[in-house]
N, C-alpha and C positions, 0 to 999 in steps of 0.2 A: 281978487285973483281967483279966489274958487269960483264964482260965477260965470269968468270970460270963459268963452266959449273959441274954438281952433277957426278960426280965421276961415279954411279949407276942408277941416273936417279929418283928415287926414295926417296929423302930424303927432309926434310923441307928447306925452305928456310933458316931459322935459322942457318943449317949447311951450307951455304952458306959464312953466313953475318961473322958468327965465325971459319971458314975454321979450325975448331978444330973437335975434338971427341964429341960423343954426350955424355958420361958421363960429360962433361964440363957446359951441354947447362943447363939453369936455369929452377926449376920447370913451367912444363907449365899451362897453365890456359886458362881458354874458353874465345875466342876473338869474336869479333863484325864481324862476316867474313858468309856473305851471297852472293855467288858468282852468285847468280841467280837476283841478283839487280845491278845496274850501277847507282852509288851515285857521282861516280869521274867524272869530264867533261874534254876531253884532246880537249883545244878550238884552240890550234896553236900547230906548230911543237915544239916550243919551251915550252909551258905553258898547266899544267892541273889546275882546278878550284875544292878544294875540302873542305869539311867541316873539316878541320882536324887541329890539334896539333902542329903549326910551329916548337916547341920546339923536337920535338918527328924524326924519321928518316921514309922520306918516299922514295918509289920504283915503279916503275911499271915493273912487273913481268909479260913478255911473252913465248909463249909457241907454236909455229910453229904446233906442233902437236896436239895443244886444250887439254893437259892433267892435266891442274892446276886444282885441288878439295880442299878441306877442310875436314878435319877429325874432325874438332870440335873444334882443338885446333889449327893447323897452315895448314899451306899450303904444298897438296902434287904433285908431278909430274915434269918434268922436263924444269924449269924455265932457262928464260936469264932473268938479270936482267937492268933498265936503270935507274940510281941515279938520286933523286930529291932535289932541294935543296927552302927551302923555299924563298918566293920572295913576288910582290905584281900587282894587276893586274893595267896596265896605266888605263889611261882614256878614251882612244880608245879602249881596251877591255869593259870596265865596260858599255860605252855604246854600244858597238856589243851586249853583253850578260847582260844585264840588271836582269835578274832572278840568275845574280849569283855573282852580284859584293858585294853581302856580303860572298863570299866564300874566302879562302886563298887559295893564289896563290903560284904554286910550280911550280919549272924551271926546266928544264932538263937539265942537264950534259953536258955542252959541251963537255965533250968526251965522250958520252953517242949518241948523235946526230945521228952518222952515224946508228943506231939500229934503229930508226922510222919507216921508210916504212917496213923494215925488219917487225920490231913489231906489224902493223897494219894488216898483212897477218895474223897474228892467232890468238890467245886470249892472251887477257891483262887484267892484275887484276893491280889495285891499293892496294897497302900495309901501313901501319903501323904499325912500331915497335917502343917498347921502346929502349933505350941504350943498356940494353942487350940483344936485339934480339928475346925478346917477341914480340909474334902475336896481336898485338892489335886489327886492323881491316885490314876488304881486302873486297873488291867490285868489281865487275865488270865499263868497262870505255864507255863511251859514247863520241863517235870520230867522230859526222859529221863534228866538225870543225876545226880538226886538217886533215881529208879529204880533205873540200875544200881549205885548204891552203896551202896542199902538192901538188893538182893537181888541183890547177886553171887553168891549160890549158885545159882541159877539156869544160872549158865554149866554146870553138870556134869548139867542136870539133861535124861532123857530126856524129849522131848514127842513130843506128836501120836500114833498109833495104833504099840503095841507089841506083845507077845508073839504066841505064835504059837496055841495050839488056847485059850485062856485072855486074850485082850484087852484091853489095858488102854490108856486115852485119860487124856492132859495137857494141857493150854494154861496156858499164862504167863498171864496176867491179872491182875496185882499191885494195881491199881487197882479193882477188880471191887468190888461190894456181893455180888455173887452170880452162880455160872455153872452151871447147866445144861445138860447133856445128853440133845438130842431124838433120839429115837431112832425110824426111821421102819421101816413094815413092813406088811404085806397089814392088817395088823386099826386102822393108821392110827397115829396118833404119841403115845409113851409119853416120859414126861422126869424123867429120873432125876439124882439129888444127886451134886452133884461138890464136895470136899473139900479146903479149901485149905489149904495149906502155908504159915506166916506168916514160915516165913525165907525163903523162893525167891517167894514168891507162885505160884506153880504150884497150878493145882487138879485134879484126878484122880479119874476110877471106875475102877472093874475090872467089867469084863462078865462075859457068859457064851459059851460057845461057838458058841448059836447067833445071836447077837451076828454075827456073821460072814459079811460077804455084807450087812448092812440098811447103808441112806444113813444119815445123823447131821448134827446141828448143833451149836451150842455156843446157849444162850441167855447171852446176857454180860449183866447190870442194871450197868450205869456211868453214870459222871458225863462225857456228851459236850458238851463247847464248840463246838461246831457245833451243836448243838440248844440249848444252854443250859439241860440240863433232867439228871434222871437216867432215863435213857431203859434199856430191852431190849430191844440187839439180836442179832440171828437171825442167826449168821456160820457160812462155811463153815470148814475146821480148816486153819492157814495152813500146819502138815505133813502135808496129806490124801496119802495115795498112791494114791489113787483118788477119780473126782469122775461125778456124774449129767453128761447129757449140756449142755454150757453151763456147765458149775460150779456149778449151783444147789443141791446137798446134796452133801457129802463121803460116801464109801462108805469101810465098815470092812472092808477087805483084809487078808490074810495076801500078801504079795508071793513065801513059799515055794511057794503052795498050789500043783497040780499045774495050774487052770486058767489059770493067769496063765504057764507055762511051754510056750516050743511046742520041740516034738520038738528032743531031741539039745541042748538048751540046758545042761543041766547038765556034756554034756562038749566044749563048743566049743571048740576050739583056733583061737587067737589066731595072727594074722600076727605073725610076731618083733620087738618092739620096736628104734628104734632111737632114738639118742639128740635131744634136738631140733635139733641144728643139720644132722642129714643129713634129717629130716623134710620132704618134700614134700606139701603140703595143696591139695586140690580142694575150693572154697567150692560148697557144693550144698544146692539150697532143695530141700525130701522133695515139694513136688507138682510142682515142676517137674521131677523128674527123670524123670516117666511121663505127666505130661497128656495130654504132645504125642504119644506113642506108640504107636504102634499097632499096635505088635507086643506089648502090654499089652493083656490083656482089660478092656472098656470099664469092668467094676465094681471092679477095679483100679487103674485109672491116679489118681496123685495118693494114692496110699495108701504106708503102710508096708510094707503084703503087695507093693507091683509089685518090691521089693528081695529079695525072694525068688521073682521069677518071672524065667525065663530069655529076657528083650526085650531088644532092642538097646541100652536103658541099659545095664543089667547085665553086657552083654558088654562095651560101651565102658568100663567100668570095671574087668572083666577085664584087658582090654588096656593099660589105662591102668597100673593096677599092675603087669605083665609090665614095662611099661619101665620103671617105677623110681617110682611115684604111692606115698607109705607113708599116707597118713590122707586120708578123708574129712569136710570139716568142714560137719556139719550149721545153717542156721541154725534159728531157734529150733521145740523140738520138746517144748517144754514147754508146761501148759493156756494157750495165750491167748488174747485176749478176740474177735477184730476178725473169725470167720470163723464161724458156725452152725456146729454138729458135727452138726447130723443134716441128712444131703443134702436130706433134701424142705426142711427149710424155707430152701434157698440157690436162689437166682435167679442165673443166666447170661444174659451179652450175649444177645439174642433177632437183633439183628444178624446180614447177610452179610458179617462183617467183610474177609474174602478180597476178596471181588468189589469191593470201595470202592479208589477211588486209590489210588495209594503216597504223597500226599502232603496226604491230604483231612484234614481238621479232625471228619469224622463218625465214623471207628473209635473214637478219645479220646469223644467226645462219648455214645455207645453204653455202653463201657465205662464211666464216672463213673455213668451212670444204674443200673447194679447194682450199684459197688463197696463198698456199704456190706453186703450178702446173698451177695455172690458167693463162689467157694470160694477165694481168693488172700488173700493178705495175708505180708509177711514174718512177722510173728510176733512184732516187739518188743514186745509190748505184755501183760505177762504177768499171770495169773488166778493158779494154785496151781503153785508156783514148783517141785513133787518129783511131777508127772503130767504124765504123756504126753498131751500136743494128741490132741483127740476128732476131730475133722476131718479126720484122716491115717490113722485105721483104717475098716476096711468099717462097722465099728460101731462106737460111742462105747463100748460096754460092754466092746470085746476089745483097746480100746485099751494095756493094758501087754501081752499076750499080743503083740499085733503089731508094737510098736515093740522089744520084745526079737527077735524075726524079724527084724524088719529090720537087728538090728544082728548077727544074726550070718550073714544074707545078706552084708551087706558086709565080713565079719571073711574068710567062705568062699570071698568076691572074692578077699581076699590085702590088704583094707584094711581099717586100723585106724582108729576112730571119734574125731571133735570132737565135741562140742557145745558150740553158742555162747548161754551163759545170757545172764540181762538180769535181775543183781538190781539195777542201779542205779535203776530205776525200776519201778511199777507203773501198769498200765492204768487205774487211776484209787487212789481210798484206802479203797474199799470191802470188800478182804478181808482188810486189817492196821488201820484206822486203828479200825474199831467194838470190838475187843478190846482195845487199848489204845489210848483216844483221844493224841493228838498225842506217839507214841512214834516207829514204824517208820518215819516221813518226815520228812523233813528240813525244819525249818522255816526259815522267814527271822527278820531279828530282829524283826518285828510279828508272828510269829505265823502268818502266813502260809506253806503248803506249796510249799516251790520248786520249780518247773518247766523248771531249764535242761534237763534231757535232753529235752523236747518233754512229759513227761508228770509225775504227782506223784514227787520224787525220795525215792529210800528212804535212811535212813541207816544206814550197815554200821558207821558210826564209834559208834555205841550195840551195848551188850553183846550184848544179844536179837537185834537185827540182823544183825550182825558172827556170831552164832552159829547163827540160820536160812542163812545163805550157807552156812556150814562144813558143817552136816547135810546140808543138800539135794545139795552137790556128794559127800561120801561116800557119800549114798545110790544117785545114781547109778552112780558107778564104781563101788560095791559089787553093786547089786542089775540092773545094767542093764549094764554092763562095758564104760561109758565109758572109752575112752582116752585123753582129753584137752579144755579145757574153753578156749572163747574168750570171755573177759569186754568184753560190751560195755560201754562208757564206762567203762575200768577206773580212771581219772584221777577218776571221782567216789566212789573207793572208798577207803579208806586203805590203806596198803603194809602197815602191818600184817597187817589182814585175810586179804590175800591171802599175805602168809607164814603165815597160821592154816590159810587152804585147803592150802598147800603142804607143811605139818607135818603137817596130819590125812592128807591121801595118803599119805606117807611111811611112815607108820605102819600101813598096808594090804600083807598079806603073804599070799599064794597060800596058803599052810597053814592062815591063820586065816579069812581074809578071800574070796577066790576070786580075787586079782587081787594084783598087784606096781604097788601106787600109786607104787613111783618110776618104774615109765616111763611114768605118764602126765603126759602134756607140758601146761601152761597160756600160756596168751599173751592178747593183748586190744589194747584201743586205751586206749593213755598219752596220750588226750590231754589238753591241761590248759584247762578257761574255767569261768564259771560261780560259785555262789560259793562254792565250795573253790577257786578259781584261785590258784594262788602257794602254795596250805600255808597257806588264810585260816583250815581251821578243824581238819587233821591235817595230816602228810607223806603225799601221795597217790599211790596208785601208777600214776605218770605213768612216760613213757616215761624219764627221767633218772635219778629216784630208784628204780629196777626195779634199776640195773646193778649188778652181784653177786649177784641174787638166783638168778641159772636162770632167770626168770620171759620169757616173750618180749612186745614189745609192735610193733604196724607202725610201718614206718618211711615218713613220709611221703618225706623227703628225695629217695631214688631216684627215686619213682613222678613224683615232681612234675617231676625233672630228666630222665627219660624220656618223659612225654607234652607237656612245656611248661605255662608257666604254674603255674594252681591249679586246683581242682574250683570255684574262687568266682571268677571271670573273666566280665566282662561279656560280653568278646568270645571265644567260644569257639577262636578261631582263635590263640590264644598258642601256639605252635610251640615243641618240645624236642628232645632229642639223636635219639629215635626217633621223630616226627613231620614232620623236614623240615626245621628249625635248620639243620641242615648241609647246606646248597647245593642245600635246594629250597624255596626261601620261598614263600610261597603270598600277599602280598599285601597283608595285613591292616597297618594303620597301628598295632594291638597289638604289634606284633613290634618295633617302632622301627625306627631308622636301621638303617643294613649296621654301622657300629661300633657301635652297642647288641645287635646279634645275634650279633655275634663275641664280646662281651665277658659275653653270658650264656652260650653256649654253650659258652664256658671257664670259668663258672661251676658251670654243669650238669654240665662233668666229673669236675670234682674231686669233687661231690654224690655223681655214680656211683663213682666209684674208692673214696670213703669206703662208701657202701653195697657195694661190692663187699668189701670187708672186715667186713661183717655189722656196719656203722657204728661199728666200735672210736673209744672215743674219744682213747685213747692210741694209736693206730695214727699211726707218722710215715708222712708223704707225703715224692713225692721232693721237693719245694717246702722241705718242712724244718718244713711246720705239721704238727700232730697232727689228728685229727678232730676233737676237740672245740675246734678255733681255726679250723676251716671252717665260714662263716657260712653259716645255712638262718633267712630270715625274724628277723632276731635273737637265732636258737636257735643251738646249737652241732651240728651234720651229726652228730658222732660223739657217741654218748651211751653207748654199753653196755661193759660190761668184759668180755663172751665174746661173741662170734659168734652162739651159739647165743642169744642173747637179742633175736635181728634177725630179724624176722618182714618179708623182703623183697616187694614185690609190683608191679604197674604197672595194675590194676584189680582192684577187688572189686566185690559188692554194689550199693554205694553208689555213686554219680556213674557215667556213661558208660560200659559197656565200652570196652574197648582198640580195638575196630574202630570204632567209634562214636567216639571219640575221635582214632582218625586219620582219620577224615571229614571231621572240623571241621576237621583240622590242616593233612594233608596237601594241595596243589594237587590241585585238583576232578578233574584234566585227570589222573591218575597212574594208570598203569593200574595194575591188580587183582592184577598179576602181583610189582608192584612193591609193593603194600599185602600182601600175603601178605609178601616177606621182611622189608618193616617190622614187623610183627604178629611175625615168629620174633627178628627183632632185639632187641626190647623184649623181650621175652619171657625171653630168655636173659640180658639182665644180670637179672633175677630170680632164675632158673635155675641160671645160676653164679655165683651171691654164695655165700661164706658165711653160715652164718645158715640158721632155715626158709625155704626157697619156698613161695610161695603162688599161687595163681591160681583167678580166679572159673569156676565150671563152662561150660563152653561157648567160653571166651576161646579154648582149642584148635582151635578150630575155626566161629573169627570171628563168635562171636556178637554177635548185635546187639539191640539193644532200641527200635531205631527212632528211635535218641537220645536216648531216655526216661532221664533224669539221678536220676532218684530211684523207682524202679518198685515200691514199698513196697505199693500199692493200686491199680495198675496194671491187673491181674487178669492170668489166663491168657495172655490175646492179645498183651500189650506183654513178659511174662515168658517168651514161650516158648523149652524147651530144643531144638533138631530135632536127633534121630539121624540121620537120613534127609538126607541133602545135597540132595535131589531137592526138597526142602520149601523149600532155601534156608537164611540163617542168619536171618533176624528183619526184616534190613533192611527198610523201605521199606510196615512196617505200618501205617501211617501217622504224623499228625503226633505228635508225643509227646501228654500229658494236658498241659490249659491248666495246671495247678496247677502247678507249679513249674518249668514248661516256653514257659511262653508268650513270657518276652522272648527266646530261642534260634529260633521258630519262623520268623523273618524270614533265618536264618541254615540253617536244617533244609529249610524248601520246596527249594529248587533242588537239595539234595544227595538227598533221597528220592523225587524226581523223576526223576532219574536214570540211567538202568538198566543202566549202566556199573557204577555203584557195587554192584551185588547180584551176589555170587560164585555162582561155578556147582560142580557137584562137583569139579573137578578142583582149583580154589580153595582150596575146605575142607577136602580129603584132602592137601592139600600142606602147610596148616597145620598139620592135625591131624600128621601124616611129621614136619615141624620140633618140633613139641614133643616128641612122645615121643623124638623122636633127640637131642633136650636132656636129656630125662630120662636116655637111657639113657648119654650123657655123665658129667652129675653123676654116677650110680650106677657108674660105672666104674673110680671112684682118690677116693681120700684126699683129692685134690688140692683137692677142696671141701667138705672137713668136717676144718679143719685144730682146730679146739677150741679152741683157745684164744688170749688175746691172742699171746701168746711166737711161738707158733709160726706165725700169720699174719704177724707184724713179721718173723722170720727167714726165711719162705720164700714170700711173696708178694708181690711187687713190681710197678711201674708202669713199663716203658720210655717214652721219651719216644717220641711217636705224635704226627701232626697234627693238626690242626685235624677235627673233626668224627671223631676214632677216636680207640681206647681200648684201649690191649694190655697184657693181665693177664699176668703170667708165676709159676708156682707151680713152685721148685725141691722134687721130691719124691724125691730123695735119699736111701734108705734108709726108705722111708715108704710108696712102691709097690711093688711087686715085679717090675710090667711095666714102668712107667715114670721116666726119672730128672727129666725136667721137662713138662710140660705148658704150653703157652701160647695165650691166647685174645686173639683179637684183633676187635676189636666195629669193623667199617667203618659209621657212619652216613652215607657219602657215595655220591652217583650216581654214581661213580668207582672203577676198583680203585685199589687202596693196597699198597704196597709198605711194609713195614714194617721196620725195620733192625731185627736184632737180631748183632750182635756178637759175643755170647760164644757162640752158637747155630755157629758157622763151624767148618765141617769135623766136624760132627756128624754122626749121624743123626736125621734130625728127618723125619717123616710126619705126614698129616695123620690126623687120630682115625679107625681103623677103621671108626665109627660112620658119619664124614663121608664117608669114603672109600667106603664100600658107601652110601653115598645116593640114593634115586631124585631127587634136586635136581642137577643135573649142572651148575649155577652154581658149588656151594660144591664140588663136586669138580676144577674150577678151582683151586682154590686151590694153590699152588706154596709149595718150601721150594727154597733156591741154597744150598747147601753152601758156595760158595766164598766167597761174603759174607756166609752168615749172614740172606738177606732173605729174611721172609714175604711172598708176594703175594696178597690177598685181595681176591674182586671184591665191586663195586659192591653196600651195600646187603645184605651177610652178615656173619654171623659165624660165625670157622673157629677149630677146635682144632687145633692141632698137639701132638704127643708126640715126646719124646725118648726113643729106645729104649736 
């Protein structure tokens, strides 16, 4: 019965099941049958997972020619059928697929079996009838994992563009009737037969050499459920290593060849690796690091080349690494979608943006009307996940040639390179979803492509997936001599996975490879929503489940307990330990009572003291709780079991800079002078936590974004980086963009208004003084790169300090050479503080070299009393002292 095939082609399935006349068939009735949904899950070759009827007859109805519809009442077109027989899912499925183990489990026919792969080439609907062959319901099937269990070989297998004078092209396409290779070139497009593999599904040609250098596609003929038909489409190669300008045809490269390589690349010498808890990272978007510049020749600025021309960025990052800066983290600088790669066809504000108020509604208003053409954009939103973005070289065509300059512009700096990928989502399902329809993203259970990250979500938790992320990232570090990789949304990724990425590194060795994959560092955002939240459908690599891996992820905790509040605050004025919490309220009926500000603010410290410990979560406090018994939000503060797995910070990217931040926070009325050592305050418990430091580019040196909270499509104007102090920092460009800005702007007018509030050089070279004399602190002692739990529980400790201050003490005993303690003491108050420390009495104790030669002649104030043992630290700093 399952094998007969409809006589005409044309009859319900019903005349199938009852191989009778349809005067026979029982009146029919409207069934539960929406073929444009995929309710059924087919998880192995053997088993589908679906809501359904044990008692009832079910089938999975295929159709090579994609012609199965629904009339209303059953099913029409020319079906094979594969018998299902109810069953139950083991315990090793229920935990593979955790979002489905309350589903009934239904087994396929062992003499149905040989029809699988057959059945996966075209469309499958899941069925339900009654006994007499009533249409109950019928669905469409959801098959990545009866995919990756048919063609697990797949995993070992090379795709996308290989060899070198000799070419040969792969793509996965398991699913496929047929794929093709168009091959473009001056005499126009030629399409040649590609060869498929029926254990891996993998199809394949081999070229010729002069093959090399022409654009290419893949012609895929498949069975697509979005079209309901068996359609051929025209896709570009989702391992291109080269793509036409836009991504519109992939280009067949050699990534040896001598044009893809600029000068002296082959013998670049790498800044020295260090391990990731002494890593300090500068978040830096590649146009913004030259837009604004103008010591950048104008056909440069915003490129990869301005990273090898000798302008005041360049130098600032010079100097930035002189004090202690070890990596620069790029955001994204892979193909994406949101920004024209060839300049003519990008439109810029046409606007006097400069000459409009500091607090008008018309700069926003300007900028929206280009940002969909304009040259900005951060870049999450990615096209071909192993090419370098076309829009960041002078030309789209010289684009790997340039983004390899620029990475060893910045190696020549004396900094070592991030890149912050974004495989958890794609800029739409247009360059994975037509090769294998409803594989690479992540579906819901109707069927439906989930969009918690804002865009289609890809799924790494499928074989194919989980092993494009592992290629792409070795191919970087390999061929691009990435040093380290920032996973956005890495919470929507499985922890697996990301130990796959961490294993394939490992295994990259300078003899074989050109690079020492173990010191390249990985880190990301653990965080956990969406629907993988909880471990719905793997163990995710959130921030919790990361600890023991090496693996770094940010640490909300600090940032939030340093600038107050959240980044999701009605009223932006929620005050924290570096914002004014401590006896400089600003007002706002968000803060509560004077006893709800005392009782957060003794909240917030304990926050900081666990983040000063690079969030251990077995770190005892002096209280006697652990970090992981100090509450954040109903999470536990302490999560990581080493240091170095704490990706400390007090602004990125994303929501307000730090100065912008303390605009909202601090009293309107506080001068500038006073917001500078707030700005170094916050900064340093960053600074000197254990764990990576992090800080968004320009934070050094109070950048502002106009209080632009999300400045993703901002453009130029609202992102800009100023070298130049004479330029200002950003403030006061006007109102933010209405988009995500508008209910803050009743709260923004009177501060951008203001003309107190916009620092002058003297300002920004005080702030820029305080960080780097942070930096060159941390880089000084051991003191903050202790490794491990053991030894931050045995030589890091909390004296007891007041209200609104925070004194770290690190006995380095046998551990520095110069020093035998170090002690930092963080004054959040408009007060000096005298701080007791006891066992310090009849010592010698000075204040850090560093502090001590400071042009800040505040924190050179700072006193040690031999005779009692007291720190005195003024108002609104933070001072190191050392034990000689």
């Amino acid at each position: 019965m399952g094998r007969r095939r409809s006589p005409r082609g044309a009859k319900s399935l019903s005349y199938i099941i009852h191989q009778g006349d349809e005067k026979d068939l029982p009146a029919a009735t409207a069934a539960d049958a929406d073929l444009s949904k995929a309710t059924a899950h087919w998880i192995d070759r053997d088993t589908v997972a679906w809501r359904a009827d044990p008692s009832l007859r079910h089938f999975l109805a295929f159709s090579p020619a994609g012609d199965l519809a629904c009339d209303g009442r059953d099913l029409t077109g020319d079906p094979r059928l594969i018998r299902l027989a109810p069953g139950a899912l083991s315990e090793e499925q229920r935990r593979g697929w955790p979002h489905l183990a309350a589903y009934q489990a239904l087994k396929v026919d062992p003499r149905d079996a040989g029809l699988v792969r057959e059945a996966l080439r075209g469309q499958v609907v899941a069925v339900e009838r009654d006994a007499a062959g009533t249409l109950l319901a019928a669905t469409g099937v959801q098959i990545p994992g009866v995919l990756d269990d048919l063609y697990a070989k797949a995993a070992t297998a090379t795709l996308g563009p290989s060899g070198q004078s000799v070419p040969r092209l792969a793509l996965w396409a398991p699913t496929a009737r047929k794929v093709e290779l168009a091959l473009y070139g001056s005499g126009g497009r030629t399409v040649h037969r590609m060869r498929r593999d029926d254990e891996s599904g993998v199809w394949s040609v081999r070229g010729l050499p002069s093959w090399l250098g022409r654009e290419y596609t893949y012609l895929v003929t498949v069975y697509s459920p979005t079209a309901g038909a068996v359609v051929t489409n025209e896709v570009t190669d989702p391992y291109s290593l080269d793509v036409t300008a836009d991504g519109g045809r992939s280009r067949l490269v050699s990534l040896d060849a001598a044009a893809h390589r600029p000068p002296g690349w082959d013998l670049l010498v790498k800044p020295a690796a260090v391990p990731q808890d002494r890593a300090a990272v500068y978040e830096l978007h590649v146009r913004d690091f030259s837009a604004s510049d103008a010591t950048v020749p104008a056909g440069l600025r915003g490129t990869y080349a301005a990273f090898q021309h000798d302008g005041a960025g360049l130098r600032e990052l010079r100097a930035l690494a002189a004090d202690g800066l070890t990596h620069v983290h790029l955001l994204p600088a892979f193909d994406f979608a949101t920004v024209p790669e060839r300049a003519a066809d990008r439109t810029e504000p046409s606007c006097d943006l400069a000459a409009l108020p500091p607090d008008s509604e018309q700069q926003q208003e300007c900028v929206a009307r280009t940002a969909a053409k304009d040259s900005f954009n951060w870049g999450y939103d990615p096209l071909h996940y192993t090419v370098p973005e076309g829009s960041y070289a002078t030309r789209p065509d010289e684009r790997i040639k340039e983004f390899r300059g620029m990475v060893a512009g910045l190696n020549r700096a004396g900094l070592r390179v991030v890149m912050d990928v974004v495989y958890n989502h794609t800029h739409s399902t247009g360059v994975l979803g037509p090769i294998v329809p409803g594989y690479y993203h992540r579906l819901l259970d109707d069927g439906a492509v989930a969009t918690s990250t804002c865009c289609a979500n890809t799924a790494p938790e499928h074989l194919m997936m989980g092993k494009l992320v592992v290629d792409s990232i070795v191919t970087w570090a390999k061929q691009y001599k990435i040093d380290g990789f920032r996973f956005d949304l890495m919470g929507h990724h499985p922890k697996a996975n990301l130990l796959a990425v961490r294993r394939a590194l490992d295994e990259l060795t300078p003899a074989r490879d050109g690079v020492d994959g173990k010191s390249i560092i990985l880190y990301g955002e653990g965080w956990n929503f969406g629907e993988v939240a909880d471990g719905a459908r793997f163990e995710q690599a959130t921030q919790a489940n990361l600890a023991g891996t090496g693996i770094g992820t940010f640490t909300d905790r600090l940032r939030d307990a340093v600038r107050g509040g959240s980044p999701f605050d009605a009223d932006p004025r929620v005050q924290g330990f570096g914002s004014g919490l401590a006896g400089a309220p600003n007002g706002s009926p968000a803060n509560g009572t004077a006893e709800e500000q005392r009782a957060r603010l003794a909240r917030y410290a304990d926050l900081i003291r666990v983040g000063l410990t690079g969030n251990l979560r077995d770190y005892v406090l002096p209280s006697g709780q652990k970090g992981s018994e100090i509450d954040y939000n109903g999470s536990p503060a302490g999560y990581t079991a080493a240091p170095g797995e704490a990706v400390t910070y007090v602004d990125a990217h994303d929501n307000e800079t730090l100065f912008d931040a303390l605009a909202y926070k601090l009293p309107q009325d506080t001068p500038m002078a006073d917001r500078v050592r707030m700005q170094a305050l916050s900064l340093a418990t960053a600074v000197l936590a254990q764990g990576t430091t992090f800080v968004h580019a320009g934070t050094e040196r109070l950048r502002s974004k106009s209080l632009d909270r999300n400045s993703y499509d901002s453009g130029d104007w609202f992102n800009r980086l100023l070298w130049d102090c004479a330029q200002g920092n950003g403030f006061g460009a006007g109102l933010p963009p209405r988009a995500g800005n508008e209910p803050k702007w009743p709260y923004a007018r009177p501060l951008l208004a203001d003309p107190a509030l916009k620092p002058g050089c003297a300002d920004i070279r005080a702030a820029r003084a305080r960080y780097g004399e942070l930096l060159r602190i941390r880089a000084s002692s051991p003191a903050f790169a202790l490794g491990s739990l053991e030894e931050v529980q045995r030589r890091l400790s909390f004296p007891g300090s007041a209200e609104g201050v925070i004194a770290m003490h690190v006995d380095t005993e046998g551990l520095d050479p110069r020093w035998r303690s170090v002690t930092v003491v963080f004054n959040a108050t408009p007060s000096q503080h005298p701080q007791a420390m006891p066992a310090l009495a009849g010592q010698r104790v000075t204040l850090h070299p560093v502090q001590a030669g400071s042009d800040d002649p505040v924190v050179r104030t700072s006193s040690f009393d031999p005779a009692t043992g007291t720190l005195t630290v003024p108002a609104r700093t933070v001072a190191v002292f050392v034990r000689e």
